[in-house]
C-alpha positions as CSV (number, residue, x, y, z in Angstrom):
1,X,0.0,0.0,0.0
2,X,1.4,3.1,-1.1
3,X,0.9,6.5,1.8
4,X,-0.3,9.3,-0.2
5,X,0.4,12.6,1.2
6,X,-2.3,15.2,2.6
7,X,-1.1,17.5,0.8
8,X,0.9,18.7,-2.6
9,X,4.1,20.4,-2.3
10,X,4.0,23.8,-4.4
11,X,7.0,26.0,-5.9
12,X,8.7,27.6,-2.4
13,X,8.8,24.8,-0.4
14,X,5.0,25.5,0.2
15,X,2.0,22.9,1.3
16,X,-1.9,22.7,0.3
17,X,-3.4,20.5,2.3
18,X,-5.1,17.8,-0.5
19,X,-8.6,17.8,0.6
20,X,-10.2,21.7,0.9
21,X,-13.5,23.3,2.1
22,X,-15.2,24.2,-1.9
23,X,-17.7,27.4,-0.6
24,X,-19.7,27.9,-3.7
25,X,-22.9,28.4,-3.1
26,X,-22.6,28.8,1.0
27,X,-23.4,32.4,2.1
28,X,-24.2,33.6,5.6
29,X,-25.1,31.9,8.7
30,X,-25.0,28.4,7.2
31,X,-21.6,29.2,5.9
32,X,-20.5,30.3,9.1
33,X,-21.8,27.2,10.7
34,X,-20.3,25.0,8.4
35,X,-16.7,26.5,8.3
36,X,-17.1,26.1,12.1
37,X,-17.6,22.4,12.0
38,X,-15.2,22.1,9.5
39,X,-12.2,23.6,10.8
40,X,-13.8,22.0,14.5
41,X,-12.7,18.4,12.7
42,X,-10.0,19.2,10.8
43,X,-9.9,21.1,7.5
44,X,-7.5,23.9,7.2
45,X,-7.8,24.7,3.1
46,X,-10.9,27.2,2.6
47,X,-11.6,27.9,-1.3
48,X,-13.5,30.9,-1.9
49,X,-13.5,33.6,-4.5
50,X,-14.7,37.5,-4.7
51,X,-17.3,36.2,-6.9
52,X,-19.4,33.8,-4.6
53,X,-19.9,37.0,-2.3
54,X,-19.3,35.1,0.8
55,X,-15.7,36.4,1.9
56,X,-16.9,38.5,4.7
57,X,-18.6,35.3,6.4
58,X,-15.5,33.0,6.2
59,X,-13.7,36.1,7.6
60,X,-15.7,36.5,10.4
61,X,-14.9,32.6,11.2
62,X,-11.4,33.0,10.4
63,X,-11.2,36.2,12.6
64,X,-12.9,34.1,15.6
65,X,-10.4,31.5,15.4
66,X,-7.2,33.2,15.4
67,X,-8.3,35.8,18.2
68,X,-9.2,32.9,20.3
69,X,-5.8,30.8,19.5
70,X,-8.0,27.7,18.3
71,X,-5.5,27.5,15.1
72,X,-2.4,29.9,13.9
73,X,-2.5,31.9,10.5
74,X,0.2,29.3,9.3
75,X,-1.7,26.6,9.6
76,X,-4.6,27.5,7.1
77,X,-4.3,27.3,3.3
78,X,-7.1,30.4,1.7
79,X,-7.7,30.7,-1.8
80,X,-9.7,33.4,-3.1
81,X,-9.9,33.9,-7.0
82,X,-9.7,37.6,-8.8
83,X,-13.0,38.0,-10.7
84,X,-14.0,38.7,-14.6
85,X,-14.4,42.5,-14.0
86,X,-11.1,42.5,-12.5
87,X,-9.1,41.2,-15.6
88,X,-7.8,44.9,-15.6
89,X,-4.1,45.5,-14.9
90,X,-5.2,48.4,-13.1
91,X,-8.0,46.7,-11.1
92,X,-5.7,43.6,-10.0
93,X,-4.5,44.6,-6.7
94,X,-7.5,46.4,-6.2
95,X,-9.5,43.2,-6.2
96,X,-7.1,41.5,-4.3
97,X,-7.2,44.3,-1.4
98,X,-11.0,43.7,-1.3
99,X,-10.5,39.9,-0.7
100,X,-8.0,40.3,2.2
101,X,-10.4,43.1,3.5
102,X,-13.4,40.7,3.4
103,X,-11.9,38.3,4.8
104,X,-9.7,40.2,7.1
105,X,-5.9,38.5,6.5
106,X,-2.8,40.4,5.5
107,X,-2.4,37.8,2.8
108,X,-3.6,34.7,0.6
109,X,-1.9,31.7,0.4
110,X,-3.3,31.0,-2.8
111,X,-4.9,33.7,-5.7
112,X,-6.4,32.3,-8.7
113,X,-7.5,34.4,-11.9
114,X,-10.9,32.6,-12.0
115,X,-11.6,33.1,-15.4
116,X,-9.3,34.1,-18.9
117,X,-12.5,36.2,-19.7
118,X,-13.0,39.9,-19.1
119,X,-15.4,41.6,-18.3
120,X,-15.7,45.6,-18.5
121,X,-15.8,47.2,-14.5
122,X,-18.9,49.2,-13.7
123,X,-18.3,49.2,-10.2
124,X,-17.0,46.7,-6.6
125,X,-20.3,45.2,-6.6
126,X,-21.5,44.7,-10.2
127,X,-19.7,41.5,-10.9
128,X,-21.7,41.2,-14.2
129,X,-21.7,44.6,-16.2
130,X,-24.2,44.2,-18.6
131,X,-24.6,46.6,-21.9
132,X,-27.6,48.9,-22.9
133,X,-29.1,45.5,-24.9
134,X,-28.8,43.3,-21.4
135,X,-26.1,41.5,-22.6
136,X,-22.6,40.4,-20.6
137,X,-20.2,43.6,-21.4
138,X,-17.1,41.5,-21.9
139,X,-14.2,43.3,-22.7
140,X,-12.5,42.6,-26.0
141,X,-9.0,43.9,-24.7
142,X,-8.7,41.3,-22.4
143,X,-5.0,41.3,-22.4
144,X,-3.8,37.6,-20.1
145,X,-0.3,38.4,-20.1
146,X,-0.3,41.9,-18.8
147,X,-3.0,41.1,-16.0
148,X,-0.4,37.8,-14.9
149,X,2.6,40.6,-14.3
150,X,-0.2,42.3,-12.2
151,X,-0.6,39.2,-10.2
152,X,3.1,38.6,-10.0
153,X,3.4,42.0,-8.5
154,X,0.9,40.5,-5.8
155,X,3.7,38.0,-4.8
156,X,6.5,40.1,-4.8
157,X,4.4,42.6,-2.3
158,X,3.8,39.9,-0.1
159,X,0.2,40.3,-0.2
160,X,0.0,36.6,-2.4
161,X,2.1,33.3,-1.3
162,X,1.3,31.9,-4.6
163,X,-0.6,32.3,-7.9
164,X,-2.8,30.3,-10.4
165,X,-5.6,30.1,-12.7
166,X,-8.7,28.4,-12.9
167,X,-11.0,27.8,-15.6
168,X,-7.7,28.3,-18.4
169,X,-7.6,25.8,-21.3
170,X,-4.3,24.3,-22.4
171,X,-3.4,26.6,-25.1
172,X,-3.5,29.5,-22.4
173,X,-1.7,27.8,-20.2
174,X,1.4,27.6,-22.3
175,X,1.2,30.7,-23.5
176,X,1.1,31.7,-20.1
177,X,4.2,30.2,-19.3
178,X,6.1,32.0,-22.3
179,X,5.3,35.4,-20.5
180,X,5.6,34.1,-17.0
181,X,8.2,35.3,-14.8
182,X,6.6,33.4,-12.0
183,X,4.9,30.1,-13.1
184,X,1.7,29.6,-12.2
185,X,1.7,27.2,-9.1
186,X,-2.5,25.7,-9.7
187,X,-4.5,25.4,-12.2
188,X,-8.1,24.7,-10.4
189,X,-10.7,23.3,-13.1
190,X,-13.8,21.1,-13.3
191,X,-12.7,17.1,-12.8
192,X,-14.2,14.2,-11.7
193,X,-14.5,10.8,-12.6
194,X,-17.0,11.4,-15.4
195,X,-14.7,14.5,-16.4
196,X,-11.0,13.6,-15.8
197,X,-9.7,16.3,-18.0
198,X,-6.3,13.9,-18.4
199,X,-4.6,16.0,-21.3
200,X,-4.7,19.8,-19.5
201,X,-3.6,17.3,-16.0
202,X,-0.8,15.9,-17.9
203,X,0.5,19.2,-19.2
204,X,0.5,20.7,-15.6
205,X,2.3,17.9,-14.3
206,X,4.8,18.5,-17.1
207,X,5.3,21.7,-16.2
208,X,5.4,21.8,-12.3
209,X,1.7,22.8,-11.7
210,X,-0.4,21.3,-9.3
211,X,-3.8,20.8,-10.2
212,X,-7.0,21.3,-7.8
213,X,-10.5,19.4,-8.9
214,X,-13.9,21.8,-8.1
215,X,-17.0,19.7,-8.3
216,X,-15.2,16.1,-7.7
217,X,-17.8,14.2,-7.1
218,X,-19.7,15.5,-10.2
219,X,-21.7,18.0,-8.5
220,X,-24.9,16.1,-7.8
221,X,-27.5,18.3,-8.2
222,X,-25.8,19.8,-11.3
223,X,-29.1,19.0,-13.7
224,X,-31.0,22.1,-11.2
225,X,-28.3,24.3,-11.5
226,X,-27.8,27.6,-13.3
227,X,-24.5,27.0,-15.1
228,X,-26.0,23.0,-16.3
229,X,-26.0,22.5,-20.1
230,X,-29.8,23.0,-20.3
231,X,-31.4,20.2,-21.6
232,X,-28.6,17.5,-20.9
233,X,-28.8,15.1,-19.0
234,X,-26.2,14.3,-16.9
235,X,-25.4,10.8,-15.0
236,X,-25.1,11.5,-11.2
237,X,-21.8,10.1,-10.1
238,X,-22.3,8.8,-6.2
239,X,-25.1,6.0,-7.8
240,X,-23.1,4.9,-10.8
241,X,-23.1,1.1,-10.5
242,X,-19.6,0.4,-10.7
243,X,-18.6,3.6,-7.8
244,X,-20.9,2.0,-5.8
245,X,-19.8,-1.5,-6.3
246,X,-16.8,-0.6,-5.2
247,X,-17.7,1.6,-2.1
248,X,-19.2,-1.7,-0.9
249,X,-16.2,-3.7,-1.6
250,X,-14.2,-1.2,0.5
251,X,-16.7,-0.3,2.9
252,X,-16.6,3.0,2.3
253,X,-19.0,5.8,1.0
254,X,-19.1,6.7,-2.8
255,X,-18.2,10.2,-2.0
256,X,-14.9,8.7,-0.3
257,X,-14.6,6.1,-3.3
258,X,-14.7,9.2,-6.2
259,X,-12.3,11.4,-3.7
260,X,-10.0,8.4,-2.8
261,X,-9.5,8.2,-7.0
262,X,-8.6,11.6,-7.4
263,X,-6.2,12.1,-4.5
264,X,-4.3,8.7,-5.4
265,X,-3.6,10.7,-8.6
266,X,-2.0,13.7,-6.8
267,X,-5.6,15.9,-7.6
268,X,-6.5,18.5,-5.3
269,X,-10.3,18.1,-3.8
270,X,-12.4,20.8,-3.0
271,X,-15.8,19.1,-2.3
272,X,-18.7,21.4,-0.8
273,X,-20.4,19.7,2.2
274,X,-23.4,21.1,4.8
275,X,-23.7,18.7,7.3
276,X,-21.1,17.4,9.9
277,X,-21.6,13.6,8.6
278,X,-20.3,14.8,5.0
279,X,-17.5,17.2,6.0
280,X,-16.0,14.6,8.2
281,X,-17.0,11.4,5.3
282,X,-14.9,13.8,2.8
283,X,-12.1,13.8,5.1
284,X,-11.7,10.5,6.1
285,X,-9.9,8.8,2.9
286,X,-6.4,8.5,4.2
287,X,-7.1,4.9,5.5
288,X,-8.0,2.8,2.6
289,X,-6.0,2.5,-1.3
290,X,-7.4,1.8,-4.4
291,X,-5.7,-1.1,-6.2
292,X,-4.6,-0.7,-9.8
293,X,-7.5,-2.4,-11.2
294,X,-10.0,-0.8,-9.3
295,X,-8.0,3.2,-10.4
296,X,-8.6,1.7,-13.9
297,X,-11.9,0.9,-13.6
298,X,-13.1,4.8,-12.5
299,X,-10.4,6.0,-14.9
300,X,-13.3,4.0,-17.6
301,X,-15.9,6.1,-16.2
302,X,-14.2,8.8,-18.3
303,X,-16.8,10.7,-20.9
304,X,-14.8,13.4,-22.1
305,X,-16.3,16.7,-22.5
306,X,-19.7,16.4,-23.0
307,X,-19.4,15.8,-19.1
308,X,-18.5,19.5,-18.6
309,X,-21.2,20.8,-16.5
310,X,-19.8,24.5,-15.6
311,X,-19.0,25.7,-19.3
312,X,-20.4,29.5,-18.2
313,X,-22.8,29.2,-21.2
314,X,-25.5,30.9,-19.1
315,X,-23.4,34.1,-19.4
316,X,-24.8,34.5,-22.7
317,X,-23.3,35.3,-26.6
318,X,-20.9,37.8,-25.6
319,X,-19.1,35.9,-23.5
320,X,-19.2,32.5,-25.0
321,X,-17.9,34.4,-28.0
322,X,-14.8,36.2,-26.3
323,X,-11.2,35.8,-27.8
324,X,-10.5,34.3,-24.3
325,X,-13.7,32.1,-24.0
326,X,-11.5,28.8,-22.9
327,X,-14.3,25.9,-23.6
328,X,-15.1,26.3,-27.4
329,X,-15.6,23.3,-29.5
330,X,-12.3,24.0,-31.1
331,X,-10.3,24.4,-27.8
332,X,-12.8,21.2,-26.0
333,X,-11.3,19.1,-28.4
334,X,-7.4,19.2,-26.7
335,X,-9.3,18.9,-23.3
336,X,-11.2,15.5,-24.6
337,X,-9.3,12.5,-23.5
338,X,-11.0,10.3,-26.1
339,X,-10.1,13.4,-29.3
């Protein structure tokens, strides 16, 4: 049986722990409860971003637990992300001030650029400007390469530990790297089991960058949600025969099987849980291995792109049209395992 780590070494010497708190969709009190229970049994990486508009919640938890010694500031891993309207050089560190005012720290461990898409900046709170027609006001002079030596600035100021992107495609990423003065330390995308995304993961691997999975256990409820692909429908994961065939051969959960597969592959999990029985089911996967032929059999599961269930689409024409729109059929097709 082979250990694997709880966490993934980045550039620097730096660790993030493997398994993270996902925040999506959390606001307020229940977020606040949740974070509580979560740290209470053990998680110590919180993803959030500007854009779910729940900073000021998890910094009120944050806040609670340093002032009251329950953990030090060294011992947590946050991530918060730089939204669309601030893929302005100008309006980088801006953004990034906001995020460490929300969520009251002197720095982030981690800062993604959430998305290679721009979008033109009304104002703080207007994290869609629309045009006079109602459409998405992307901006056309996106510009990737000048808003990275923005975020490298971040670094060098002390404000950022370490950079990334999430949402990029593979071509961006190695344009990306021709620019770069400091590579990128994470890509964060869409992967699980159904959606394994194995070309983009090779590439990072390739080229030093670790790789952390949102929706990992296929985002159940994804068929109700705003950014599903309409009239697709999508398998859920946790009751595909074959996960849960092997959850009972292991006696374990198909939540634990699906994060178990991704973590033996050196994948970063960020699953999104409410109740204590589910935060403390995600965590629990350090005491059981997958065997080769079991990691092949979920590495089967694999269905390419048509899998993708957070494309953005629901933004609309303009952005799905945007020089920098990263999941067009042309681009897809490098992403597709089976291409």
């Amino acid at each position: 049986m082979t250990a694997v780590k709880d966490y993934v070494l980045l550039g620097g010497g730096c660790r993030m722990p493997i398994i993270g708190l996902g925040t999506w969709d959390l606001v307020g009190e229940e977020l606040e409860a949740v974070l509580n229970t979560a740290l209470t049994i053990g998680y110590r990486h919180i993803d959030t971003a500007f854009m779910h508009c729940n900073e000021q919640s998890i910094g009120r938890v944050i806040r609670d637990w340093l002032e009251s010694k329950r953990v030090k500031r060294k011992e947590l891993f946050i991530t918060s992300k730089l939204p669309p309207t601030g893929m302005h050089p100008e309006k980088v560190k801006h953004f990034c001030q906001l995020s460490l005012q929300n969520l009251g720290l002197s720095y982030l461990d981690m800062y993604l650029i959430q998305l290679p898409v721009g979008i033109k900046y009304s104002n703080d709170d207007e994290l869609f400007t629309t045009s006079p027609d109602g459409t998405i006001a992307t901006d056309c002079g996106t510009d990737i390469a000048r808003v990275w030596k923005e975020m490298e600035k971040l670094v060098e100021e002390g404000l950022i530990k370490n950079i990334g992107i999430s949402n990029f495609n593979e071509e961006q990423l190695e344009h990306l790297l021709h620019v770069a003065v400091i590579k990128p330390a994470n890509l964060q995308i869409e992967v699980h089991a159904y959606f394994q995304q194995r070309d983009i993961r090779r590439f990072c691997k390739e080229n030093g960058i670790t790789t952390t999975a949102f929706c990992p256990l296929g985002s159940p409820n994804r068929d109700k949600i705003l950014f599903s692909k309409g009239n697709c429908k999508v398998g859920n994961l946790l009751t595909d025969p074959m996960v849960v065939c092997l959850a009972e051969k292991c006696e374990k959960s198909s939540a634990q099987i699906l994060l178990r597969h991704a973590i033996q592959k050196g994948i970063t999990v960020i699953p999104k849980a409410s109740s204590k029985e589910r935060l403390q089911e995600n965590l629990d996967i350090f005491n059981f291995y997958l065997i080769p032929s079991e990691m092949k059999q979920l590495d089967s599961l694999d269905k390419g792109q048509f899998e993708r269930t957070f494309d953005y689409s629901f933004l609309g024409e303009s952005f799905r049209t945007h020089h920098e729109f990263p999941f067009s059929p042309k681009i897809d097709e490098s992403l597709n395992p089976h291409h």
